[in-house]
Biopython code that builds the backbone (N, CA, C, O; Angstrom):
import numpy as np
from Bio.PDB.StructureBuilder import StructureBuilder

atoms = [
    (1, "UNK", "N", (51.875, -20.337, -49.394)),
    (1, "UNK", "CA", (51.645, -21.750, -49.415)),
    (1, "UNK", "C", (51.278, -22.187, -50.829)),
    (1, "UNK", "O", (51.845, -23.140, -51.363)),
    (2, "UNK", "N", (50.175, -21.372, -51.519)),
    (2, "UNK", "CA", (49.927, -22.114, -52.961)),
    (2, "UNK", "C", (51.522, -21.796, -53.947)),
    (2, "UNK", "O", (52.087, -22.527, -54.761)),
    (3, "UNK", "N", (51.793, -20.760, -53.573)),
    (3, "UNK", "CA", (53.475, -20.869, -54.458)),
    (3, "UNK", "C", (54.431, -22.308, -54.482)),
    (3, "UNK", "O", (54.971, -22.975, -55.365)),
    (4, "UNK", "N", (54.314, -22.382, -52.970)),
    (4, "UNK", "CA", (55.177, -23.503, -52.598)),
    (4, "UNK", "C", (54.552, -24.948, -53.350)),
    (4, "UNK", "O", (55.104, -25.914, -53.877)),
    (5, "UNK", "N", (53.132, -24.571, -53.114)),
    (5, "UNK", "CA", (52.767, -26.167, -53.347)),
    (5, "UNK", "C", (52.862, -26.104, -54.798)),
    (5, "UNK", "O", (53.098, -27.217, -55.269)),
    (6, "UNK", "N", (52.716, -24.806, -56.015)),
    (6, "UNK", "CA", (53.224, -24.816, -57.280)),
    (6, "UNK", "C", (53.904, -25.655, -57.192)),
    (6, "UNK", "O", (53.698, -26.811, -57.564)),
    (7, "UNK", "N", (54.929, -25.180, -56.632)),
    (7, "UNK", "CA", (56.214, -24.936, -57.362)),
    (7, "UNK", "C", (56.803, -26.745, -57.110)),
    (7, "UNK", "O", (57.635, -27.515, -57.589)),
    (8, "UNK", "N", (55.785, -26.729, -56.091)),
    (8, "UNK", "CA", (56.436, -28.908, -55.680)),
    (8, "UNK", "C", (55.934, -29.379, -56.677)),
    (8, "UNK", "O", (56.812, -30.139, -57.085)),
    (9, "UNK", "N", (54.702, -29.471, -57.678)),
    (9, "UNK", "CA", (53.675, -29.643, -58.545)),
    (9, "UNK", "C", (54.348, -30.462, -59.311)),
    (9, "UNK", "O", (53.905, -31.606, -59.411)),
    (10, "UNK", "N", (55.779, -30.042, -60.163)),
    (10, "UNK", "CA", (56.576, -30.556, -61.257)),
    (10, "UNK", "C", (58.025, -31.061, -60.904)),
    (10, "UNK", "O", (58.914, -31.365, -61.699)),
    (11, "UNK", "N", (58.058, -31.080, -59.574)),
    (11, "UNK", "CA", (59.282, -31.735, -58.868)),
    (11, "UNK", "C", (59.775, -33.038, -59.321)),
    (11, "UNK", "O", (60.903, -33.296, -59.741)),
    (12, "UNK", "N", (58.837, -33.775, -59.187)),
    (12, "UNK", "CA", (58.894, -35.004, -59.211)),
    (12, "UNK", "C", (58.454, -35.858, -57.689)),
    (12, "UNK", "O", (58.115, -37.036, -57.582)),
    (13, "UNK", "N", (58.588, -34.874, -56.660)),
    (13, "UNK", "CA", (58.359, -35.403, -55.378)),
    (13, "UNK", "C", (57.378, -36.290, -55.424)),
    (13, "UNK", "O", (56.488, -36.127, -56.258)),
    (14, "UNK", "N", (57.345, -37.440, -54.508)),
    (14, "UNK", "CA", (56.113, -38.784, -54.646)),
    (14, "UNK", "C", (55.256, -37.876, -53.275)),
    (14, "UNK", "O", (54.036, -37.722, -53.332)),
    (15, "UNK", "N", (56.091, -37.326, -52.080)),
    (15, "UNK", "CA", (55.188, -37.091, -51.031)),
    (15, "UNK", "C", (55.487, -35.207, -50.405)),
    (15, "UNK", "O", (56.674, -34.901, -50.292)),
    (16, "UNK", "N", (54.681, -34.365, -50.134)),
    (16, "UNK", "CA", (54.853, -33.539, -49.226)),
    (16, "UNK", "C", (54.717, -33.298, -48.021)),
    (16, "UNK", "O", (53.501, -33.355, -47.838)),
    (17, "UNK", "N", (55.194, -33.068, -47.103)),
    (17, "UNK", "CA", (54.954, -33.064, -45.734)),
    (17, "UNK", "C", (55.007, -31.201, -45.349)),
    (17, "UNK", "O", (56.141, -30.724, -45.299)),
    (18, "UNK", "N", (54.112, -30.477, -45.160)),
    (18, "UNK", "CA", (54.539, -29.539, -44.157)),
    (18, "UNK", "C", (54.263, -29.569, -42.796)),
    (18, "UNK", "O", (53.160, -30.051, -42.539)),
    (19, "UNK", "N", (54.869, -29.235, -41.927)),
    (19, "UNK", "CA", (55.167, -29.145, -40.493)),
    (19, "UNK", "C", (54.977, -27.933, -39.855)),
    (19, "UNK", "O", (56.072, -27.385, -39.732)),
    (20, "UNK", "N", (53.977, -27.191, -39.343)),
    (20, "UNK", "CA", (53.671, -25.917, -38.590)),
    (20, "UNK", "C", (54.198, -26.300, -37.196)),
    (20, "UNK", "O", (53.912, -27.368, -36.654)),
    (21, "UNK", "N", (54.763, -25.625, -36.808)),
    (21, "UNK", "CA", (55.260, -25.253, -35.059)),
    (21, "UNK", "C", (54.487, -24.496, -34.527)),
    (21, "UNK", "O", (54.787, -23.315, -34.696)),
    (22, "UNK", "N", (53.353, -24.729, -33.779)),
    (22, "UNK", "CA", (52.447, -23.830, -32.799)),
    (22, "UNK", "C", (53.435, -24.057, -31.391)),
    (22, "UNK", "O", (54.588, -24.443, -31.200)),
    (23, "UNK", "N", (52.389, -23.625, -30.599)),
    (23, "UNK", "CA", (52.372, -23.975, -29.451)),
    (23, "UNK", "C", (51.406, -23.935, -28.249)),
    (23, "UNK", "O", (50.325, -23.856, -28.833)),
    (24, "UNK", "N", (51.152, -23.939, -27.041)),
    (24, "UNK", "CA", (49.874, -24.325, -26.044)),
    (24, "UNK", "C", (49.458, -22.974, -26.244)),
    (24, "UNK", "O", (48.458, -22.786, -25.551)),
    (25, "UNK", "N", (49.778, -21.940, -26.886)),
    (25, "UNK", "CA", (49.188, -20.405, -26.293)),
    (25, "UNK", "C", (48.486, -20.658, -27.717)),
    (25, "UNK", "O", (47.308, -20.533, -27.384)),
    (26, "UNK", "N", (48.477, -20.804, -28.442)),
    (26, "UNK", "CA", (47.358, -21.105, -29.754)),
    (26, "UNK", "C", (45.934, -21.454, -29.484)),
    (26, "UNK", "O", (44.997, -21.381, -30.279)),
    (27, "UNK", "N", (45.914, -21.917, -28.015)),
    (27, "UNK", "CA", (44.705, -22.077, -27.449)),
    (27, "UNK", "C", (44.215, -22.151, -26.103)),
    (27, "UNK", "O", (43.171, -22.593, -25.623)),
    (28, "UNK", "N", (45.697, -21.359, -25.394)),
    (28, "UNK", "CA", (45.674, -21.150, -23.965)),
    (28, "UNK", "C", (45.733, -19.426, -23.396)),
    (28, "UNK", "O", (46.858, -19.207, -22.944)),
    (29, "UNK", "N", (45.005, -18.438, -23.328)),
    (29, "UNK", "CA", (45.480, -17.314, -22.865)),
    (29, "UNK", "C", (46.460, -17.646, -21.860)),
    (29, "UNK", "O", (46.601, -18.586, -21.079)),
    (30, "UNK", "N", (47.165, -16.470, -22.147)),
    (30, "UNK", "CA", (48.464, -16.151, -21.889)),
    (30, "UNK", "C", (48.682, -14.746, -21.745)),
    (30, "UNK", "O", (49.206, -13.961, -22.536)),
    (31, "UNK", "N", (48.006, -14.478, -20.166)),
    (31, "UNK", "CA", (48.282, -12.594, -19.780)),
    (31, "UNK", "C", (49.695, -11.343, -20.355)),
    (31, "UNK", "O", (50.223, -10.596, -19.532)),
    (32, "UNK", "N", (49.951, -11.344, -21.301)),
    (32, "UNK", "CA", (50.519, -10.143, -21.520)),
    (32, "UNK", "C", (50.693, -10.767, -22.914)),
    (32, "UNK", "O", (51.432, -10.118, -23.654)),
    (33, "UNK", "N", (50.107, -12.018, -23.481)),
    (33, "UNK", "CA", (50.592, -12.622, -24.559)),
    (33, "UNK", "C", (49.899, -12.873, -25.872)),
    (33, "UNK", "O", (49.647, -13.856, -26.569)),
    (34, "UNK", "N", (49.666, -11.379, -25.927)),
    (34, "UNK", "CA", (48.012, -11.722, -27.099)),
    (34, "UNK", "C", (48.355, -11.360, -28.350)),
    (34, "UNK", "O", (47.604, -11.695, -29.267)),
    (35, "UNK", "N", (49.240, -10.805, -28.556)),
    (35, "UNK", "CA", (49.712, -10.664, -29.778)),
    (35, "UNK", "C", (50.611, -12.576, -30.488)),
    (35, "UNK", "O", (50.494, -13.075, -31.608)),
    (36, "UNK", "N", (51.339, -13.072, -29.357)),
    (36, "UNK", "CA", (52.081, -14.598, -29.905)),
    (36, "UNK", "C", (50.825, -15.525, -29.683)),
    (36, "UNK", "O", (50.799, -16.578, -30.320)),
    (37, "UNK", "N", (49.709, -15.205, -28.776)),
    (37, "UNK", "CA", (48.980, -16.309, -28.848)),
    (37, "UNK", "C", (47.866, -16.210, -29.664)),
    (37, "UNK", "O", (47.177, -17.229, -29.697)),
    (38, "UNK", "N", (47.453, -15.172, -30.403)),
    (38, "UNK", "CA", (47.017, -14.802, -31.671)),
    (38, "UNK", "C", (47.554, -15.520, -32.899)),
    (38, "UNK", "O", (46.938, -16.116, -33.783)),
    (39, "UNK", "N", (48.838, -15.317, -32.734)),
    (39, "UNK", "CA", (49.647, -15.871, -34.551)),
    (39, "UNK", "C", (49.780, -17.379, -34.069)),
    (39, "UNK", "O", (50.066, -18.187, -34.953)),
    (40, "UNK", "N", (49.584, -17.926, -32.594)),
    (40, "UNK", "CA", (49.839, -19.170, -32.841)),
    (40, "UNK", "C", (48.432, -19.930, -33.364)),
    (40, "UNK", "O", (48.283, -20.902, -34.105)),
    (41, "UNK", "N", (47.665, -19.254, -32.809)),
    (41, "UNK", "CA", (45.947, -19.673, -33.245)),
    (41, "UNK", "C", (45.647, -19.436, -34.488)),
    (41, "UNK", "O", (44.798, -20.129, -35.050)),
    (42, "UNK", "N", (46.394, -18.252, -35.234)),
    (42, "UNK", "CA", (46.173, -18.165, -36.791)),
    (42, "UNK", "C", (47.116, -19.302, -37.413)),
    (42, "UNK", "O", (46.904, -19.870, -38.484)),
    (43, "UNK", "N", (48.039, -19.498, -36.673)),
    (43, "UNK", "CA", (49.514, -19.887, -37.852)),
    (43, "UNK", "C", (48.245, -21.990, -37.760)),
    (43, "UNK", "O", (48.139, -22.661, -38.786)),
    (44, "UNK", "N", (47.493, -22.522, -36.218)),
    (44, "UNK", "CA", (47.110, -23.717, -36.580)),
    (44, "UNK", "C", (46.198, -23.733, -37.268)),
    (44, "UNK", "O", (46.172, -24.699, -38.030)),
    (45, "UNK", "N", (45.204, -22.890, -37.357)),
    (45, "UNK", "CA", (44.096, -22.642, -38.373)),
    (45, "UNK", "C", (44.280, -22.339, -39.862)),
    (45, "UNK", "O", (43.356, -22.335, -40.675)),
    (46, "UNK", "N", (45.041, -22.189, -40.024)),
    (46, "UNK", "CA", (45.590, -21.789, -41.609)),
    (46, "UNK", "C", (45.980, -23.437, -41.931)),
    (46, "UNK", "O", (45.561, -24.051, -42.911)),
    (47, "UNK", "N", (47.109, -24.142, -40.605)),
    (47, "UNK", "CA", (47.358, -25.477, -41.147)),
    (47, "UNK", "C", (46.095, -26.218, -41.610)),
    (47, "UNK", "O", (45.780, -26.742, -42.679)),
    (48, "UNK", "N", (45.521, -26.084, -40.496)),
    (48, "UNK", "CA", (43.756, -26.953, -40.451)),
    (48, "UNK", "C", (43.026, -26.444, -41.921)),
    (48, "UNK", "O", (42.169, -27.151, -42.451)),
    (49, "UNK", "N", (43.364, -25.429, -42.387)),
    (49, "UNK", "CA", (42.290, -24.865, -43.354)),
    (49, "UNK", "C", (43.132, -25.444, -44.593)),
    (49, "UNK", "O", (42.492, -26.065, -45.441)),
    (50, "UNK", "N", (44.656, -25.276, -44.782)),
    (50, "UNK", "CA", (45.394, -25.650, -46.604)),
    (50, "UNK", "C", (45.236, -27.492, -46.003)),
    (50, "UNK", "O", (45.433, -28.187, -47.000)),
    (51, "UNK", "N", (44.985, -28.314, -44.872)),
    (51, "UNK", "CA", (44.621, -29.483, -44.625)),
    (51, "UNK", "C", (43.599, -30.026, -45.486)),
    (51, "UNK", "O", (43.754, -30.922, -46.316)),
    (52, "UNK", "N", (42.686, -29.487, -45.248)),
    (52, "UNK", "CA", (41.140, -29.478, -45.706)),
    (52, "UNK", "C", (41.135, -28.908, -47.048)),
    (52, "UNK", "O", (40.122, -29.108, -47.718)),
    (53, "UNK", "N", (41.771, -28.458, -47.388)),
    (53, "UNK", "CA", (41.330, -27.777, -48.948)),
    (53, "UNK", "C", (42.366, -29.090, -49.966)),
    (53, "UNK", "O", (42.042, -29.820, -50.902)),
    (54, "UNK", "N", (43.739, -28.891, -49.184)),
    (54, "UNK", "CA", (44.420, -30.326, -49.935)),
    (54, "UNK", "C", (43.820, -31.538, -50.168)),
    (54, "UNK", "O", (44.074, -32.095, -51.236)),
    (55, "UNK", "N", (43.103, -32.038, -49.414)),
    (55, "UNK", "CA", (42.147, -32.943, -49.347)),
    (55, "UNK", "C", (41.015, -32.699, -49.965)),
    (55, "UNK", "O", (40.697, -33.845, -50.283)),
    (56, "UNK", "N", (40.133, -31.976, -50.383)),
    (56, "UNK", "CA", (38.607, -31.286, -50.521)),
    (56, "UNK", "C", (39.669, -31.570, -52.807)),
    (56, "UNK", "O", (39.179, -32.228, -53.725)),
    (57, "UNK", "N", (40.807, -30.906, -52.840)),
    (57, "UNK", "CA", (41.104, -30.589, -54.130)),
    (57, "UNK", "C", (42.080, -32.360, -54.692)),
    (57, "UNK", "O", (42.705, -32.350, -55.753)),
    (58, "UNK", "N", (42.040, -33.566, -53.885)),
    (58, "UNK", "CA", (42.781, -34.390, -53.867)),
    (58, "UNK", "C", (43.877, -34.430, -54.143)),
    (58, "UNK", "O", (44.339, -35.151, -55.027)),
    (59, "UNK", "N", (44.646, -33.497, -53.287)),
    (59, "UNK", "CA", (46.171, -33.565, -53.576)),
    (59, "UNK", "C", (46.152, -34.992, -52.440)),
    (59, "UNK", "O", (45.618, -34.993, -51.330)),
    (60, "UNK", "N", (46.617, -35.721, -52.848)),
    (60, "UNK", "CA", (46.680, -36.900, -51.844)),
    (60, "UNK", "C", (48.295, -36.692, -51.484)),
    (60, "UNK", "O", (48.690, -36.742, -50.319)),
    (61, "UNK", "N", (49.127, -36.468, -52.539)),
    (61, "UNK", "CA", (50.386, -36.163, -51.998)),
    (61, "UNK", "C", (51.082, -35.097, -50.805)),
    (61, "UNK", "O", (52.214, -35.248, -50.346)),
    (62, "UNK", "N", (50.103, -33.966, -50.417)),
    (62, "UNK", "CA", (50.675, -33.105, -49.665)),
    (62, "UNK", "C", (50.147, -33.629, -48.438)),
    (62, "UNK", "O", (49.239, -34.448, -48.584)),
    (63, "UNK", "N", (50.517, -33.338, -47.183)),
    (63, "UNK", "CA", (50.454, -33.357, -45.759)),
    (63, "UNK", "C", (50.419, -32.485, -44.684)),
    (63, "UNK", "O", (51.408, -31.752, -44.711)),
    (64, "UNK", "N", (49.718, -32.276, -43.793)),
    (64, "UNK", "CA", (49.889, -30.900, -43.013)),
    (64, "UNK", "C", (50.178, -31.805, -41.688)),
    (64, "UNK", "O", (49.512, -32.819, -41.481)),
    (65, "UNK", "N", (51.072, -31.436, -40.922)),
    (65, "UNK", "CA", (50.909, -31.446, -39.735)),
    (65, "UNK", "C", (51.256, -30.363, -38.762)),
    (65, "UNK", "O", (51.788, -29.326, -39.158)),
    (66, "UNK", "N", (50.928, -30.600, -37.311)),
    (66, "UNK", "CA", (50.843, -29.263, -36.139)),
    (66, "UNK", "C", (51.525, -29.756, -35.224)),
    (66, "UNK", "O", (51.057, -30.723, -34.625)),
    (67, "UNK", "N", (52.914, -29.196, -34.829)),
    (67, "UNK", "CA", (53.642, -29.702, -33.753)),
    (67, "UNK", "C", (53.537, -28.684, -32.679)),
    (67, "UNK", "O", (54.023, -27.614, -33.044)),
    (68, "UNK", "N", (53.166, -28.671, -31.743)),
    (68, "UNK", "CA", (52.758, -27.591, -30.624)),
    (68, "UNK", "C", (53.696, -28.363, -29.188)),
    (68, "UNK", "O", (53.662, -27.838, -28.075)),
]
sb = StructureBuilder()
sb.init_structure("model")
sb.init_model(0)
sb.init_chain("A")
sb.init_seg("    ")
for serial, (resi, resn, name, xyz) in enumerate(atoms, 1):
    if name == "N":
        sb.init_residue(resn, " ", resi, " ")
    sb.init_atom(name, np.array(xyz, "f"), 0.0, 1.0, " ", f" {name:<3s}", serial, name[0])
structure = sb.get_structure()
C-alpha cells in the first residue's frame, strides 16, 4: 500500500479511491471457514487502519473504502 500510494504521489491524480472487497465472514464465524474469515477480518482492518493513518498524515486526496 505505501508503494502504491508513492508511486500516485507524482501522478498528477486530483483524487484516490481504494476499494477493499471483504465480506460477512470478516465478522461472522463461519464453521470450517477460519482461515477466509480470518483474511477477511485482516484484509477490513488494514482498510480501517491505512484509513486512519491517511487522514492522521492529511493525505486528503486518498480514500479507503469496504465493500463486503
Amino acid at each position: 500500500m505505501n508503494a502504491f500510494v508513492s508511486a500516485c504521489r507524482g501522478s498528477g491524480l486530483r483524487e484516490i479511491v481504494i476499494c477493499n472487497l471483504t465480506s460477512r465472514a470478516g465478522s461472522t464465524a463461519i464453521p470450517g471457514g477460519a482461515a477466509y474469515c480470518a483474511s477477511k477480518a485482516a484484509l477490513e482492518m488494514f482498510t480501517r487502519v491505512a484509513s486512519r493513518e491517511a487522514e492522521l498524515a492529511s493525505t486528503n486526496y486518498i480514500r479507503f473504502l469496504i465493500a463486503n
